[in-house]
N, C-alpha and C positions, 0 to 999 in steps of 0.2 A: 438557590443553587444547592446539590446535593454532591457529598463526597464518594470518590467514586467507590469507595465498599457498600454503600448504599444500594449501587447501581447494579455493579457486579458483584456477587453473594463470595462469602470467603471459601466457600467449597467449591465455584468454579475456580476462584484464584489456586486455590491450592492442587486444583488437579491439573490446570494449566501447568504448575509449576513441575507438579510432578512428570506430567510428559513433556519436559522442555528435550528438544533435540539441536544438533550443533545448526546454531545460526547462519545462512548465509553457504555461497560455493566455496571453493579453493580460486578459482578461476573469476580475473579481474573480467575476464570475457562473457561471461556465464553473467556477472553480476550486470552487464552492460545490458546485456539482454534484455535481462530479467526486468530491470527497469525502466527500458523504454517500450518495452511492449505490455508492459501491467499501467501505461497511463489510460484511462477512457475506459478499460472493458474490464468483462468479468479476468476474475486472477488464473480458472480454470485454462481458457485460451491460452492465456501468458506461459502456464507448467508446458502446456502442447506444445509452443514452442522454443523452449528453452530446451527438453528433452527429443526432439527433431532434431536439431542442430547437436547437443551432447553425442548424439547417436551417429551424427553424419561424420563428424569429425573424430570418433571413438575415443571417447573418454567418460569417465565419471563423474559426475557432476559434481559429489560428494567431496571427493579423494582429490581427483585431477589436477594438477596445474597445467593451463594450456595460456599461454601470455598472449600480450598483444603483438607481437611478433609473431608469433605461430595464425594469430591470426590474417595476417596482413600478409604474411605470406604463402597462406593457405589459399588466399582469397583473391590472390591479387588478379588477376584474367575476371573474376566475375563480377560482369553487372549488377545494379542495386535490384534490376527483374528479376536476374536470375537468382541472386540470393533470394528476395522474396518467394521467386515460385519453386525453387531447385532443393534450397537450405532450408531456411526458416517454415516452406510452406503459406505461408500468410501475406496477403495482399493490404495490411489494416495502414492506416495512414496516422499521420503524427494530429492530425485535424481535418475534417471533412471540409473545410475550406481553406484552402493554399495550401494542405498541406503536402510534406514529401511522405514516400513508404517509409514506415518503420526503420525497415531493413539498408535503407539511404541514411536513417539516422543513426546507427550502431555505426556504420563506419565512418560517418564524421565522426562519431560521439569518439570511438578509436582512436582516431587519426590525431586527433586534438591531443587526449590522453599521451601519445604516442610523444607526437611532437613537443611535450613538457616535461620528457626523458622519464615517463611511466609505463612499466611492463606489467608491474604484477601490481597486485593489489596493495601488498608494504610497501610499495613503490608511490603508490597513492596516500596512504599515509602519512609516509617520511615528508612528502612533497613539501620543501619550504617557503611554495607562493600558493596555497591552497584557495585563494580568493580569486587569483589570475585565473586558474586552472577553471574553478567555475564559471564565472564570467565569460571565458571563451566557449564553455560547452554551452550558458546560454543562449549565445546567440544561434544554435540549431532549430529549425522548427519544428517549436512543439518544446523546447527545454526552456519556454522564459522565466516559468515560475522557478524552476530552483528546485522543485518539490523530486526531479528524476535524478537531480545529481546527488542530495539529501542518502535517497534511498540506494545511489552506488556508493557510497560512502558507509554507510551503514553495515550491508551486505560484505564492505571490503573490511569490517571489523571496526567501526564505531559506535561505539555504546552509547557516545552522549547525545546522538540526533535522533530525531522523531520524523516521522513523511507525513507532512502535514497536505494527505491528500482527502476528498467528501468524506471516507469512512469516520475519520478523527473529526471533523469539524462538524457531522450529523451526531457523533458522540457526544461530542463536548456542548452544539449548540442546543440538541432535542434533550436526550435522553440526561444530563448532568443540569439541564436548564439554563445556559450559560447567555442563550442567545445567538444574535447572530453578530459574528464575530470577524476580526480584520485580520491579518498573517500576525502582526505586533502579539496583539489580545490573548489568540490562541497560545502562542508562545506564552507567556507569561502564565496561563490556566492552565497548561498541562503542565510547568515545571511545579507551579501548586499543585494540585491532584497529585505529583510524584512526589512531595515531600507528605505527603500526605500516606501515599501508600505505602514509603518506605519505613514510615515507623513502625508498622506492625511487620512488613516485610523486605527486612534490611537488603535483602538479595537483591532489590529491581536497580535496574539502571535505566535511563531515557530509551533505551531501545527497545528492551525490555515491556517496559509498560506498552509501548504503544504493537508489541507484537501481542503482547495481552487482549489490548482494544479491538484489533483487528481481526484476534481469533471470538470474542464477543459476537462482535459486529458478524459477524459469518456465520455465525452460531446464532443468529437471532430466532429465527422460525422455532427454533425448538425450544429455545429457553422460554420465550413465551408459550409456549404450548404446556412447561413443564410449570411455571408458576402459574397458568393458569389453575391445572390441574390439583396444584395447592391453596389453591384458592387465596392468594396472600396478596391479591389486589392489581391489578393492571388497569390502565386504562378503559372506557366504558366498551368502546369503537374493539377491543382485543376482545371480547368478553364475548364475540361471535362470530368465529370463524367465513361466515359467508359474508361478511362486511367489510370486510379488506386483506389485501395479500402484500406482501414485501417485495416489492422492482428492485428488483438487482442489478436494471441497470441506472437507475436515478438512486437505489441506496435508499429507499424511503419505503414506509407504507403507503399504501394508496387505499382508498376504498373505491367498493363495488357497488353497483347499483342499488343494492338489494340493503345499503347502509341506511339507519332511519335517521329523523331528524334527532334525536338522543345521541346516536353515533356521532353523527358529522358533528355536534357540537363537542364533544370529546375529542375528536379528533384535530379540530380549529383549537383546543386547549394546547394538546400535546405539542402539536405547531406553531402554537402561538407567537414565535418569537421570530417565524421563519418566515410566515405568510404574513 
C-alpha cells in the first residue's frame, strides 16, 4: 500500500490548493442536480446541464439562491418529458434498465426534500432526522447506493463526507494498491490516507481530499505524460503511448492492440487486484 503523497506529488497538492475556489452552488436545487445527473457519465455532461437549467430559470449558479419552493413552483404544469427535453435538455436515465429520466428523479429527489420541511440547503443541514431524510431519497431509482445523497450533502456544505463513487475506489483500489475494496473498507482507507495527509497539510477536511482525488483522477492523461517525461518511473504498459489510452467512461486504462506481451503483463500487475 502506498501513501497518498507518494501518489500524488506535493506540487500538484499544493497547486491544487492554491486554485481552490468556493465549493459547491448557493442553491439546494443546483446541488440536486448536479448530483443526480453526474451519476454513470462523464462530469462535462452534468456542467451542460446544470448550466441549461441556471440559464432557463435566470440565476447564478455561483451567487443565486433559488429554493426548493421556487422550484416546485416554477415547475409545477411540467412533465418529467418536458423537463428533460424543454429544461434540462437531456434524455439520460437513472439506469439503462428500469430506470426513470434523470429529470423524474430531481423531482422526487425535491419533493422528498421538500416534504421533510427543507428549502434551502441549511435547511438540510440543521435537519434533525438526517438518516430518515436519506433513506427516503433512497428509495428513488438509481439513489440506492447512498453515494448521490453523500454528494448533495457535500455540495450543501459538508466537509466531513467523501462520494464514494469508481473515481475514489479506482484510486484507492489501483493506483494507492489497496485492492479491491467493500463500502466499509474504503471508508476506513480514506479516513487513513486523510490523517495521513493532514499532517503535512492541516488545511484538508474529508471533502477536501476527495475533491483533490478527483481533480487527480481527471488530470490523469497529463500527469502521466508529464512523469513520463521525467522519466521518474511509471508502469511498463505507460512507457508507450500506442499501447493503451484512458476510458472515461469505465475510468480505467485499457490497452490497444498494438500492446506487447511485456505490456499486457505490466498491465495485469497494475490490476492486479481488480482482475
Amino acid at each position: 500500500m502506498k501513501k497518498i503523497t507518494q501518489v500524488i506529488s506535493h506540487e500538484f497538492i499544493e497547486e491544487f490548493l492554491s486554485s481552490l475556489k468556493h465549493y459547491g452552488p448557493k442553491s439546494l436545487v443546483i446541488g440536486v442536480i448536479d448530483s443526480v445527473f453526474s451519476i454513470g457519465v462523464k462530469y462535462e455532461s452534468t456542467i451542460n446541464v446544470v448550466e441549461r437549467f441556471a440559464k432557463f430559470v435566470g440565476i447564478n449558479i455561483e451567487n443565486d439562491e433559488y429554493t426548493l419552493e421556487d422550484f416546485l413552483e416554477t415547475f409545477e404544469d411540467y412533465s418529467y418529458e418536458q423537463l428533460a427535453e424543454e429544461v434540462f435538455v437531456n434524455r439520460q436515465r437513472t439506469s439503462s434498465r428500469n430506470g426513470i429520466l434523470k429529470a423524474e428523479a430531481v423531482v422526487h429527489y425535491i419533493n422528498i426534500l421538500h416534504g421533510n420541511g427543507i428549502n434551502t440547503a441549511d435547511d438540510l443541514l440543521k435537519h434533525e432526522n438526517i438518516n430518515q431524510v436519506r433513506n427516503e431519497i433512497m428509495i428513488i431509482p438509481g439513489q440506492k447506493s447512498g453515494v448521490s445523497f453523500a454528494y448533495v450533502m457535500m455540495l450543501s456544505g459538508d466537509t466531513s463526507l467523501f462520494k464514494p463513487d469508481r473515481h475514489i475506489y479506482t484510486f484507492f483500489e489501483s493506483f494507492l494498491g489497496y485492492g479491491n475494496l467493500n463500502k466499509e473498507n474504503l471508508n476506513h482507507k480514506f479516513k487513513e490516507q486523510y490523517e495521513i495527509i493532514k499532517v503535512e497539510y492541516p488545511v484538508f477536511t474529508i471533502r477536501l481530499l476527495d475533491n483533490l482525488i478527483w481533480t487527480f483522477m481527471k488530470n490523469i492523461n497529463k500527469i502521466v505524460s508529464k512523469v513520463k517525461v521525467n522519466n521518474s518511473g511509471v508502469p511498463y504498459f505507460m512507457t508507450n503511448a500506442s499501447w493503451y489510452y484512458f476510458d472515461e467512461e469505465k475510468y480505467m486504462f485499457v490497452l490497444t492492440e498494438t500492446a506487447t506481451t511485456e505490456a499486457k503483463e505490466s498491465y495485469e500487475r497494475f490490476y492486479k487486484f481488480k482482475t
